[in-house]
PyMOL Python script that loads the backbone (N, CA, C, O; Angstrom):
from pymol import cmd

cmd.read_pdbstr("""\
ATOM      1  N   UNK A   1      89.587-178.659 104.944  1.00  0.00           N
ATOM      2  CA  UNK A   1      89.847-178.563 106.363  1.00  0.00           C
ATOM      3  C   UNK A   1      91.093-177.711 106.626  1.00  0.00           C
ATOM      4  O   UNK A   1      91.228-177.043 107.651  1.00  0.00           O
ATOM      5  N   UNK A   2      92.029-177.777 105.603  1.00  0.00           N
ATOM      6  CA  UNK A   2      92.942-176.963 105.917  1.00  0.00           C
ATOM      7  C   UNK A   2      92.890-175.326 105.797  1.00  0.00           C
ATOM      8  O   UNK A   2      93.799-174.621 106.236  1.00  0.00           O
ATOM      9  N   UNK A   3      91.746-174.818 105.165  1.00  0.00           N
ATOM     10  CA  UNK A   3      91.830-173.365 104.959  1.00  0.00           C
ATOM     11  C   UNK A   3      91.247-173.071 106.528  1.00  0.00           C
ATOM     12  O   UNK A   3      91.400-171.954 107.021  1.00  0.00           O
ATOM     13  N   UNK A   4      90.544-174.195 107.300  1.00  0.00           N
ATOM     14  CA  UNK A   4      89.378-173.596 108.377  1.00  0.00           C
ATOM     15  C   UNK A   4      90.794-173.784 109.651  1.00  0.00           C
ATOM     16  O   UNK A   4      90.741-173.208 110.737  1.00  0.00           O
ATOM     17  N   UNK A   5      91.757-174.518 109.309  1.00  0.00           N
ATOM     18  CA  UNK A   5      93.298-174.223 110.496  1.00  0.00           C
ATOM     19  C   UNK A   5      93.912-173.159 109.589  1.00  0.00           C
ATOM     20  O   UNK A   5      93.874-172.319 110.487  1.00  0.00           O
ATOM     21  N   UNK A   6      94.475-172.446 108.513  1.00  0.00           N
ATOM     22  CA  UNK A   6      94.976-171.092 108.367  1.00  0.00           C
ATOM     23  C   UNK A   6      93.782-170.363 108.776  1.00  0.00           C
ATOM     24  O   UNK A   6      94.102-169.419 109.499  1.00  0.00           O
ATOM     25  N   UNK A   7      92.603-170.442 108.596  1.00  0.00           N
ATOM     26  CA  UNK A   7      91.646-169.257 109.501  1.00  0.00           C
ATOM     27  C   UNK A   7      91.392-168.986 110.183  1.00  0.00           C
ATOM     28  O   UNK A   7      90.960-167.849 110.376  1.00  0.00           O
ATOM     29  N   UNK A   8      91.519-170.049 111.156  1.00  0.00           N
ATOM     30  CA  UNK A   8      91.980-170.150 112.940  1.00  0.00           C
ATOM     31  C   UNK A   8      93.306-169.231 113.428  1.00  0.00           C
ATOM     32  O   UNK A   8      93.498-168.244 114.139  1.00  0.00           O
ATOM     33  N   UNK A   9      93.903-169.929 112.813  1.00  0.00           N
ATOM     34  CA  UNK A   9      95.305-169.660 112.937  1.00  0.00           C
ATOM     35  C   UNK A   9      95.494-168.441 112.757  1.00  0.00           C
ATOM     36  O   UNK A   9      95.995-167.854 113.715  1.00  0.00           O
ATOM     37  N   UNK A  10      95.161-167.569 111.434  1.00  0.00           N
ATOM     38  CA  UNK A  10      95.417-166.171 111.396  1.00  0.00           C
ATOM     39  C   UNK A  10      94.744-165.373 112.536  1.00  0.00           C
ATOM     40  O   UNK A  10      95.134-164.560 113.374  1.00  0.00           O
ATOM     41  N   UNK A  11      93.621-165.923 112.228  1.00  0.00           N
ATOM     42  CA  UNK A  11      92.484-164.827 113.731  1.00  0.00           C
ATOM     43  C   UNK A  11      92.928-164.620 115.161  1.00  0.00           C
ATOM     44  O   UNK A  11      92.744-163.739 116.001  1.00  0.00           O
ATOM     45  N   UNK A  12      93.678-165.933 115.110  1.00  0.00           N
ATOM     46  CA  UNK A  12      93.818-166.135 116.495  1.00  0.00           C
ATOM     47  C   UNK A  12      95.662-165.339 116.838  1.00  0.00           C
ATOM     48  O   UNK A  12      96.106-164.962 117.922  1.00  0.00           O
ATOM     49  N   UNK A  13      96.226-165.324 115.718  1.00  0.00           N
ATOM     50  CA  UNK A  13      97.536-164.503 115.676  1.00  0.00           C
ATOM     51  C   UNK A  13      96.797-163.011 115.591  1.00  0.00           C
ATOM     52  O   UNK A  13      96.554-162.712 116.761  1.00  0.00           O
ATOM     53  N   UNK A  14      96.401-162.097 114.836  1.00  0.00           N
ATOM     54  CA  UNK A  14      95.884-160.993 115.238  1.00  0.00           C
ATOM     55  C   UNK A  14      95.671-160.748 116.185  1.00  0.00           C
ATOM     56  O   UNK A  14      96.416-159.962 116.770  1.00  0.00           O
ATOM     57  N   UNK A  15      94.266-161.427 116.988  1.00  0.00           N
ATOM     58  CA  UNK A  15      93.879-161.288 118.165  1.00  0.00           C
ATOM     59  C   UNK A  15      95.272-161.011 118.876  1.00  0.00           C
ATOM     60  O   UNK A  15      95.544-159.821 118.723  1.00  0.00           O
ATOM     61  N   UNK A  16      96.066-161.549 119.460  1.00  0.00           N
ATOM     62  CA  UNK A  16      97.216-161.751 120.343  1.00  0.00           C
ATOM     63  C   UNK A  16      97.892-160.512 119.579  1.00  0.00           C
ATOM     64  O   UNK A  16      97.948-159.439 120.180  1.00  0.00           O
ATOM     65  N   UNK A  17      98.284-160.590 118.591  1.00  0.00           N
ATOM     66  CA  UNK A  17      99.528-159.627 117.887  1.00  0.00           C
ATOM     67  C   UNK A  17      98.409-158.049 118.225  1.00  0.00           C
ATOM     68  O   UNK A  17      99.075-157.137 117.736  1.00  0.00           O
ATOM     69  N   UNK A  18      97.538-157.636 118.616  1.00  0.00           N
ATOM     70  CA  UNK A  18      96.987-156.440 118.615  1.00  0.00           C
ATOM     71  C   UNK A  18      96.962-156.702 120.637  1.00  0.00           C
ATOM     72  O   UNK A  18      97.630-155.961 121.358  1.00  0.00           O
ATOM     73  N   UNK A  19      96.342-157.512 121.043  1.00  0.00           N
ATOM     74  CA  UNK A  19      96.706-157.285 122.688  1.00  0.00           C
ATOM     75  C   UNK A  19      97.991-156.620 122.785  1.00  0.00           C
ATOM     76  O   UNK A  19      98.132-155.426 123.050  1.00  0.00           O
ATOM     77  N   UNK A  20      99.053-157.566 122.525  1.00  0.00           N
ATOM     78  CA  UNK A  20     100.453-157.467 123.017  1.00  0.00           C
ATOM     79  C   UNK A  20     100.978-155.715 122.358  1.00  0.00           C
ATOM     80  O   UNK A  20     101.553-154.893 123.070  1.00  0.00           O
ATOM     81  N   UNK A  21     100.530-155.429 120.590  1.00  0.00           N
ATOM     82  CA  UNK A  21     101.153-153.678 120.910  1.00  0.00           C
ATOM     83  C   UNK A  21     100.407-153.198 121.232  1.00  0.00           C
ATOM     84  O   UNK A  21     100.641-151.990 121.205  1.00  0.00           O
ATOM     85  N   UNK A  22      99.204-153.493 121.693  1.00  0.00           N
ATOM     86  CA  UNK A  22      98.299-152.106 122.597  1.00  0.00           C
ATOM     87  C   UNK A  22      99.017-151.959 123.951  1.00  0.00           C
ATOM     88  O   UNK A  22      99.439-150.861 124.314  1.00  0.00           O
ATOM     89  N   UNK A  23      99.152-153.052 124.685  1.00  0.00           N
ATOM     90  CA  UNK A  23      99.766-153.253 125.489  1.00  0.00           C
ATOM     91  C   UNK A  23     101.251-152.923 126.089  1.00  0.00           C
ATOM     92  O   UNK A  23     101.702-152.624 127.195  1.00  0.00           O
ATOM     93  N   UNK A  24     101.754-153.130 124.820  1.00  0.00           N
ATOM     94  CA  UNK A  24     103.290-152.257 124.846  1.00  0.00           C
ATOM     95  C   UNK A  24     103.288-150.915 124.542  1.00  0.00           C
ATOM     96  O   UNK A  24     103.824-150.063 125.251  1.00  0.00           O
ATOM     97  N   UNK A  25     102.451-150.600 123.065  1.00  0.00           N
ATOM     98  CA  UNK A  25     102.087-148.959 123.068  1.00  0.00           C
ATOM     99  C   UNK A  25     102.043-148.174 125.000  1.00  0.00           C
ATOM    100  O   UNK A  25     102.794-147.390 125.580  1.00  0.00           O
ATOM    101  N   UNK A  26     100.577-149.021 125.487  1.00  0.00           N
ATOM    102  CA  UNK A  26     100.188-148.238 126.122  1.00  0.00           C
ATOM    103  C   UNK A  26     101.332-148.148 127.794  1.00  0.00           C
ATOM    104  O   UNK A  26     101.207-147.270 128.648  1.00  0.00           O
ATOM    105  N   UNK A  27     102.240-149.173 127.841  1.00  0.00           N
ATOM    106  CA  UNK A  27     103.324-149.054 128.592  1.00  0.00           C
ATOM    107  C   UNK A  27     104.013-148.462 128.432  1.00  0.00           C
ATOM    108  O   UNK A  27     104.699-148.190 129.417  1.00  0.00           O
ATOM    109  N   UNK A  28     104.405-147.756 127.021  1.00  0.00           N
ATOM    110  CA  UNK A  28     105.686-146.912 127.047  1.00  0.00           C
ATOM    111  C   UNK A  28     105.136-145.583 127.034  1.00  0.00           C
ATOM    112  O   UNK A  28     106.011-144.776 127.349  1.00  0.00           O
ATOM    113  N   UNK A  29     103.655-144.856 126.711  1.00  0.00           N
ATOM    114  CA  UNK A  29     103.256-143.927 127.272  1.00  0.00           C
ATOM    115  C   UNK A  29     103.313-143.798 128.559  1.00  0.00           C
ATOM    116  O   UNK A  29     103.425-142.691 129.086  1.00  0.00           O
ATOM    117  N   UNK A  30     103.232-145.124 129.361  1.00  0.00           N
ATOM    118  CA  UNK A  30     102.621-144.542 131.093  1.00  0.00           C
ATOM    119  C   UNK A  30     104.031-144.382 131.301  1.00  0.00           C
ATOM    120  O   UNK A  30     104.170-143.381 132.005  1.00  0.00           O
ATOM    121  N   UNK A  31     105.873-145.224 130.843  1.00  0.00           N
ATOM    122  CA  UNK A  31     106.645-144.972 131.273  1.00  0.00           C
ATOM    123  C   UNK A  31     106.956-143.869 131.278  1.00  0.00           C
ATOM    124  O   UNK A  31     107.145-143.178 132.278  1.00  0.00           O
ATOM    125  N   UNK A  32     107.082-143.452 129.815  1.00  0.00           N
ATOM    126  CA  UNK A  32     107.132-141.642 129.509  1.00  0.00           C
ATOM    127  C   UNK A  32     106.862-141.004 130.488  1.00  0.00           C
ATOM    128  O   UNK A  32     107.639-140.713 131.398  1.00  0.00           O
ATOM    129  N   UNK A  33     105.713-140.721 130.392  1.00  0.00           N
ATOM    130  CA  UNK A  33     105.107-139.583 131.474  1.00  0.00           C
ATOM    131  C   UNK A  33     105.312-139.884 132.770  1.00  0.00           C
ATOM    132  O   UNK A  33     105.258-138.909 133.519  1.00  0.00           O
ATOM    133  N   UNK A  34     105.667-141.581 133.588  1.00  0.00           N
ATOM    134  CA  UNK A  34     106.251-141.633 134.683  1.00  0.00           C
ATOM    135  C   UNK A  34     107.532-141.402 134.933  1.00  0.00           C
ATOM    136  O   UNK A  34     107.793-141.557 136.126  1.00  0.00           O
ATOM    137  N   UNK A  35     108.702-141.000 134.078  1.00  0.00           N
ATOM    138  CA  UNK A  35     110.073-140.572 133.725  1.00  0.00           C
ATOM    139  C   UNK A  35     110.151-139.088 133.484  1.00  0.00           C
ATOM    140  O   UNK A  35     111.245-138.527 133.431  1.00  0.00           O
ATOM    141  N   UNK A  36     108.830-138.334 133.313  1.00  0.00           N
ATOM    142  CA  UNK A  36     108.381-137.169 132.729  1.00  0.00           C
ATOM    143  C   UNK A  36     107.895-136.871 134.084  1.00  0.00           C
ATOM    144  O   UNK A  36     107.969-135.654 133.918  1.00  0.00           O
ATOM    145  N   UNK A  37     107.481-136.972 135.226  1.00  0.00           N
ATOM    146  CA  UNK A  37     107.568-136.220 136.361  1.00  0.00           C
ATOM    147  C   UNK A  37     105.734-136.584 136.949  1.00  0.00           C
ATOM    148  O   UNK A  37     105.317-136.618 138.106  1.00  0.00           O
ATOM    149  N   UNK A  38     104.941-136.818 135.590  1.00  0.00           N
ATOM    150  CA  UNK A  38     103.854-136.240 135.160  1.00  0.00           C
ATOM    151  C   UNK A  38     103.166-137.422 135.975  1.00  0.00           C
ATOM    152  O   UNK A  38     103.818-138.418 136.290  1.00  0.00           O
ATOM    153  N   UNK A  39     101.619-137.249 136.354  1.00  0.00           N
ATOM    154  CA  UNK A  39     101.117-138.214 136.915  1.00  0.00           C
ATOM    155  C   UNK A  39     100.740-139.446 135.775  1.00  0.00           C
ATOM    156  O   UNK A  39      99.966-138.836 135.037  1.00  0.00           O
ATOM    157  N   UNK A  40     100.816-140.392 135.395  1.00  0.00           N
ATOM    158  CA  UNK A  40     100.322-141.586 134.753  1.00  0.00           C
ATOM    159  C   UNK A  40      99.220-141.648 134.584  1.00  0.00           C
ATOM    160  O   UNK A  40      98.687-141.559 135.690  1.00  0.00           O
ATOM    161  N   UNK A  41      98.297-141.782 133.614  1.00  0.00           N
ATOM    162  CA  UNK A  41      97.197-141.552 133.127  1.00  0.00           C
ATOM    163  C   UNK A  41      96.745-142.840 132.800  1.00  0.00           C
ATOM    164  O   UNK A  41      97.639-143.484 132.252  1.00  0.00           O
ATOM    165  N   UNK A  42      95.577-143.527 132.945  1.00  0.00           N
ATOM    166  CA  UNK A  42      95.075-145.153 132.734  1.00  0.00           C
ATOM    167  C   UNK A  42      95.038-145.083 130.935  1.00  0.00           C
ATOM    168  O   UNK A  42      95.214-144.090 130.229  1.00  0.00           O
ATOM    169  N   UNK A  43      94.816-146.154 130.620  1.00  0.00           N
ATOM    170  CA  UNK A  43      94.956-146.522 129.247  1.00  0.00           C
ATOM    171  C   UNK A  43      93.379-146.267 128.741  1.00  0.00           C
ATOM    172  O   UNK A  43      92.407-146.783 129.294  1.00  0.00           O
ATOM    173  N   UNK A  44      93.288-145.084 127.210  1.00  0.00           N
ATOM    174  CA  UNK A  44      91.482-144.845 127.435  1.00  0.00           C
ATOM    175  C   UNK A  44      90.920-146.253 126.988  1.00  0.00           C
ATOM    176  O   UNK A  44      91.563-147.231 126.608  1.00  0.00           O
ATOM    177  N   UNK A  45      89.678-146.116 127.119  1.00  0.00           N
ATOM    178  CA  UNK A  45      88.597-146.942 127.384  1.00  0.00           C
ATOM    179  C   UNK A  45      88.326-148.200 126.071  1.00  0.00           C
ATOM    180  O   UNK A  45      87.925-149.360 126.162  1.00  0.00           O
ATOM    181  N   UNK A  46      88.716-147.426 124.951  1.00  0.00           N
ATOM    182  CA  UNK A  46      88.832-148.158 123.536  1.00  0.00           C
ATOM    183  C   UNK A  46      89.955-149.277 123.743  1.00  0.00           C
ATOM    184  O   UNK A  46      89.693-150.479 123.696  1.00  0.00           O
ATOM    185  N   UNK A  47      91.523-148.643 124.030  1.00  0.00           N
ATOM    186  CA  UNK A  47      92.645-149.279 124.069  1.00  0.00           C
ATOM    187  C   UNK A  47      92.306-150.689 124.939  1.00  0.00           C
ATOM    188  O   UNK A  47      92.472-151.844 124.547  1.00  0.00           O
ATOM    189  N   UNK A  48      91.752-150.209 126.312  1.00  0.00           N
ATOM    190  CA  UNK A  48      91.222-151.500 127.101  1.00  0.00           C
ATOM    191  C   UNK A  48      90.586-152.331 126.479  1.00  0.00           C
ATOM    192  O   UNK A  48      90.938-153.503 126.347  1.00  0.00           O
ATOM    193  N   UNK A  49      89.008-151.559 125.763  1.00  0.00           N
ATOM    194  CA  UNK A  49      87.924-152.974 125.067  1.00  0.00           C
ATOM    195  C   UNK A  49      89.249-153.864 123.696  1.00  0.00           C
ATOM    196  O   UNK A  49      89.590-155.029 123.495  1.00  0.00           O
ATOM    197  N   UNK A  50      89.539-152.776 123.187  1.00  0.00           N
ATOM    198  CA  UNK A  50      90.377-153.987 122.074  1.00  0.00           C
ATOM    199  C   UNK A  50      91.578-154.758 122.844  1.00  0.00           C
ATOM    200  O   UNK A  50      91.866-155.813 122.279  1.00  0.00           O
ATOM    201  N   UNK A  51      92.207-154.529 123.793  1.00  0.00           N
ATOM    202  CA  UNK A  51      93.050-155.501 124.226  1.00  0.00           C
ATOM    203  C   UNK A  51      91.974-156.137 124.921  1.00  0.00           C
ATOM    204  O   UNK A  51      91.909-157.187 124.280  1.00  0.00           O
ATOM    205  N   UNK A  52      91.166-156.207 125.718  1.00  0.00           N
ATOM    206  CA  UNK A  52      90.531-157.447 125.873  1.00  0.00           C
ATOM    207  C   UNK A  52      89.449-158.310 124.963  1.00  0.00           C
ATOM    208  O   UNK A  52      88.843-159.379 125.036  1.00  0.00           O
ATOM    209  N   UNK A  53      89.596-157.064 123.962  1.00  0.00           N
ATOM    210  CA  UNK A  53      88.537-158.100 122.169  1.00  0.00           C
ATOM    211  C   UNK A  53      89.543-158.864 121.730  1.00  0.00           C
ATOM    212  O   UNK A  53      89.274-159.985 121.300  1.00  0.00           O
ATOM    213  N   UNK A  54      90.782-158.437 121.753  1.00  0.00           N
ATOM    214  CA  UNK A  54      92.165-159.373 121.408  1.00  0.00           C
ATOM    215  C   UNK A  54      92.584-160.856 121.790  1.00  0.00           C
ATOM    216  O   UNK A  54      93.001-161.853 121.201  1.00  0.00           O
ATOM    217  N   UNK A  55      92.305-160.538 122.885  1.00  0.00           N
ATOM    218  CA  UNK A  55      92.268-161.664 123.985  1.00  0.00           C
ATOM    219  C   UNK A  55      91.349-162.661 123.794  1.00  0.00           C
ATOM    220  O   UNK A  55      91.560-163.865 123.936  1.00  0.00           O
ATOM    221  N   UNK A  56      90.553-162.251 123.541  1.00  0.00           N
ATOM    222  CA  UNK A  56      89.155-163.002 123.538  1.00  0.00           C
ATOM    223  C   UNK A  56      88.807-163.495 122.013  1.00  0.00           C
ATOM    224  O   UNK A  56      87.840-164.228 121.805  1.00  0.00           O
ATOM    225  N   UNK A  57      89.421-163.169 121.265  1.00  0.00           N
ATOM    226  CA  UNK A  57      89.433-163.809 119.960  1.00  0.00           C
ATOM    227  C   UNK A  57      90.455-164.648 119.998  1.00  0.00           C
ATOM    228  O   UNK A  57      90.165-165.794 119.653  1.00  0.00           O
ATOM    229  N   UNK A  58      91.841-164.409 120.383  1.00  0.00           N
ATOM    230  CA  UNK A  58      92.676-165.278 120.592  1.00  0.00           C
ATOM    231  C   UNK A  58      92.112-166.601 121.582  1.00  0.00           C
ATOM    232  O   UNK A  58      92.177-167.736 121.108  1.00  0.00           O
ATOM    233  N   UNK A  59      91.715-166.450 122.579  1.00  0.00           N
ATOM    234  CA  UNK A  59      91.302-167.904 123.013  1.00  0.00           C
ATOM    235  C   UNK A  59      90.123-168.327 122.700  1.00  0.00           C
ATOM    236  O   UNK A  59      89.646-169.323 123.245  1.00  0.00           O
ATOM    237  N   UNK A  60      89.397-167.541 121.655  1.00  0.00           N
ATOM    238  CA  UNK A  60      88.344-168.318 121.089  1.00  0.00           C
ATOM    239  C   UNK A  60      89.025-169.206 119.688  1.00  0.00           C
ATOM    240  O   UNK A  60      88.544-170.305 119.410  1.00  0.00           O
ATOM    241  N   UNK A  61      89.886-168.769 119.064  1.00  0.00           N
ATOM    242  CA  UNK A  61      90.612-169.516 118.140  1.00  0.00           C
ATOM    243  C   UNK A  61      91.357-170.260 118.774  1.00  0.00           C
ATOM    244  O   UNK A  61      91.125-171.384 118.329  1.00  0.00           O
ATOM    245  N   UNK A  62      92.324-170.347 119.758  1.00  0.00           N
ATOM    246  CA  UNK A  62      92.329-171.307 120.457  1.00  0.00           C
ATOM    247  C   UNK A  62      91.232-173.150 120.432  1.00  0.00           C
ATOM    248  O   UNK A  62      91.358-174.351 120.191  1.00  0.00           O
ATOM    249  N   UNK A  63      90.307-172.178 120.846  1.00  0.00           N
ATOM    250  CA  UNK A  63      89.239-173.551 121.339  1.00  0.00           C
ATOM    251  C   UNK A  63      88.944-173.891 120.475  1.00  0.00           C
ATOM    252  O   UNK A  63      88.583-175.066 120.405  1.00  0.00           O
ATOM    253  N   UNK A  64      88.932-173.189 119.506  1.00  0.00           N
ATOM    254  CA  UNK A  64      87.758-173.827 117.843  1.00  0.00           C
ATOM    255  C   UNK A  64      89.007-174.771 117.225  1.00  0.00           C
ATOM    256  O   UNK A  64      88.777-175.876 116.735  1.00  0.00           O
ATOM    257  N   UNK A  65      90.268-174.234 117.302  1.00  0.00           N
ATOM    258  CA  UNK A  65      91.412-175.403 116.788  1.00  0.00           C
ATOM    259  C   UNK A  65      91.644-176.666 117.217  1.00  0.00           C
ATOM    260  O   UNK A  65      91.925-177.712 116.630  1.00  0.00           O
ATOM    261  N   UNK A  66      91.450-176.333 118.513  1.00  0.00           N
ATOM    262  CA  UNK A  66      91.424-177.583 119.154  1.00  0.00           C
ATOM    263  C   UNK A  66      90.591-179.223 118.983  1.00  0.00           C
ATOM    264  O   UNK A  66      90.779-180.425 118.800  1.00  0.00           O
ATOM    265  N   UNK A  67      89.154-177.733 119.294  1.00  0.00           N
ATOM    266  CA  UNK A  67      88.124-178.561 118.707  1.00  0.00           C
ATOM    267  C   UNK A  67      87.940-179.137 117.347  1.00  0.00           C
ATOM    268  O   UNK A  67      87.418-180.217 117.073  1.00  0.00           O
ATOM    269  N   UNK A  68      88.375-178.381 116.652  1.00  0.00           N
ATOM    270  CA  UNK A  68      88.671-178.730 114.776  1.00  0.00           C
ATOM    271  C   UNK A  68      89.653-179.861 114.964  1.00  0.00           C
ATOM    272  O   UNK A  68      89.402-180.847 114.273  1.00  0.00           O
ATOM    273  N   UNK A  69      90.612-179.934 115.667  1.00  0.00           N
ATOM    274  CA  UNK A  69      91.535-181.139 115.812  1.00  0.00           C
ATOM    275  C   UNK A  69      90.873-182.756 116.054  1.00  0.00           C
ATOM    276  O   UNK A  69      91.049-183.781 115.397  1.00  0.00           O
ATOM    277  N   UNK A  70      90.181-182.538 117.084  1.00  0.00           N
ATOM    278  CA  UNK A  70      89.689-183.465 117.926  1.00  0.00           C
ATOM    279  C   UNK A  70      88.641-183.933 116.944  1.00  0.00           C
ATOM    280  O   UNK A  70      88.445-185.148 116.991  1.00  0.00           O
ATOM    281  N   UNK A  71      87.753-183.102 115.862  1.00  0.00           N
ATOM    282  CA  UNK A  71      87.208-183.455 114.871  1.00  0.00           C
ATOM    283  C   UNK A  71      87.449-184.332 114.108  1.00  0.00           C
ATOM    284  O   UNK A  71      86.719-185.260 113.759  1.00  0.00           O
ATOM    285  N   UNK A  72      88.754-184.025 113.729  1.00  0.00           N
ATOM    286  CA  UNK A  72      89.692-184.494 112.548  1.00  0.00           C
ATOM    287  C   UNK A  72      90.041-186.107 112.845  1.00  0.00           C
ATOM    288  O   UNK A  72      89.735-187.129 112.231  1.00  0.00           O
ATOM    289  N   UNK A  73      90.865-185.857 114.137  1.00  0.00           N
ATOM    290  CA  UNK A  73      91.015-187.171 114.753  1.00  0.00           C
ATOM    291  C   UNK A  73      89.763-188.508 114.805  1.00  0.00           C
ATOM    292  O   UNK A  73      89.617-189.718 114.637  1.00  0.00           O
ATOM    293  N   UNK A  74      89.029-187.216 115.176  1.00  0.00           N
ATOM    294  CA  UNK A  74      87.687-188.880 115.360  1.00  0.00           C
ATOM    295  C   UNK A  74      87.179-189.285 114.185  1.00  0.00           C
ATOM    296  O   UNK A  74      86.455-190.280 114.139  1.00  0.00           O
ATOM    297  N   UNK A  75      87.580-188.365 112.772  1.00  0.00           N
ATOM    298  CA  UNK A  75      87.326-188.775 111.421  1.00  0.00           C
ATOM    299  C   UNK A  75      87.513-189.554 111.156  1.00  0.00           C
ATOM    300  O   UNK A  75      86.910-190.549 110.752  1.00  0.00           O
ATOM    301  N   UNK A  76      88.848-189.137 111.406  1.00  0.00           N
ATOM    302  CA  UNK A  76      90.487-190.254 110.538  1.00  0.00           C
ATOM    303  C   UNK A  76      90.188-191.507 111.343  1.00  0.00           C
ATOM    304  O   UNK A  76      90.547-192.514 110.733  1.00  0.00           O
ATOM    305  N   UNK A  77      89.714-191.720 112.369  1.00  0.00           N
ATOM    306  CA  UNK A  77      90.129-193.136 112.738  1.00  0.00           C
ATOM    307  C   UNK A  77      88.806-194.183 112.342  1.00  0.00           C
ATOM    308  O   UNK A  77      88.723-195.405 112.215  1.00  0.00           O
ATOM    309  N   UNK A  78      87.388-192.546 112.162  1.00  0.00           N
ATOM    310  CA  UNK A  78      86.137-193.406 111.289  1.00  0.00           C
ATOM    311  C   UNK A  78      86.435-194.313 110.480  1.00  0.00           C
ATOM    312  O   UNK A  78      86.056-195.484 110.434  1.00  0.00           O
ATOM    313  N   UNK A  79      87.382-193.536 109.604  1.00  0.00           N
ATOM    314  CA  UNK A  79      87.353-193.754 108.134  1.00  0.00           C
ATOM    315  C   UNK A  79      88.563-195.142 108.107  1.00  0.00           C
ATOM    316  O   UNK A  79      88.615-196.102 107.337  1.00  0.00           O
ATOM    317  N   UNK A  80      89.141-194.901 108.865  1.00  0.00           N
ATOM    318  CA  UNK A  80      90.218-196.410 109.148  1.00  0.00           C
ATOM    319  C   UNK A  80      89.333-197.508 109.785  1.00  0.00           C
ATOM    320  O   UNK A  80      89.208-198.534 109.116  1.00  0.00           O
ATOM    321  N   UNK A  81      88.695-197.446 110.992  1.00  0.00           N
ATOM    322  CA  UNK A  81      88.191-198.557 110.788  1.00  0.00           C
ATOM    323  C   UNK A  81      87.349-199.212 109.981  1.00  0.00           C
ATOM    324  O   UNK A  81      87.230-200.429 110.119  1.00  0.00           O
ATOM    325  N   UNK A  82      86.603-198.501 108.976  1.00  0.00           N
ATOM    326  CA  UNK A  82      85.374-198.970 108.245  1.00  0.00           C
ATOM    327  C   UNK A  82      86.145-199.531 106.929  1.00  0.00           C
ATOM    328  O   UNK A  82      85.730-200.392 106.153  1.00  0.00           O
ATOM    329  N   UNK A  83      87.298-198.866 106.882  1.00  0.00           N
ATOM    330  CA  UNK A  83      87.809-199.719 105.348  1.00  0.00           C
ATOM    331  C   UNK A  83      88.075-201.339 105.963  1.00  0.00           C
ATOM    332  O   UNK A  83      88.442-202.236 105.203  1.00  0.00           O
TER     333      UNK A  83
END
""", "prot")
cmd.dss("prot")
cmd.show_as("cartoon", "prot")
cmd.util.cbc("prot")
cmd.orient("prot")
């Protein structure tokens, strides 16, 4: 049970750790070029789908931990009352 919370756990840190520098990447381009005179250009179309694939793996690891928790719990207390 414990490798399936580090496998949660990692997925769900990626997910987030790739939103947040796409996200900062793609802010300090638009600052640039808004400090640069230049009109601001939207973030392309890839940068968007993976910050929101990011996202979305992150709160899907989220839920599965949770749920893996709530698993665990209703185990442990199986296994206590039956002894």
């Amino acid at each position: 049970m414990k490798r399936v919370w580090i496998s949660f756990t990692v997925l769900g840190s990626v997910g987030l750790l790739s939103a947040i520098v796409l996200t900062v990447i793609e802010g300090v381009k638009y600052r640039v070029r808004e400090e640069q005179g230049l009109d601001p250009i939207y973030a392309p179309d890839w940068v968007a789908a993976s910050t929101y694939a990011g996202l979305w793996v992150f709160a899907l690891a989220v839920i599965a931990l949770g749920l893996t928790a709530s698993v665990t719990l209703v185990q442990r207390r199986r296994r206590h009352t039956k002894a």
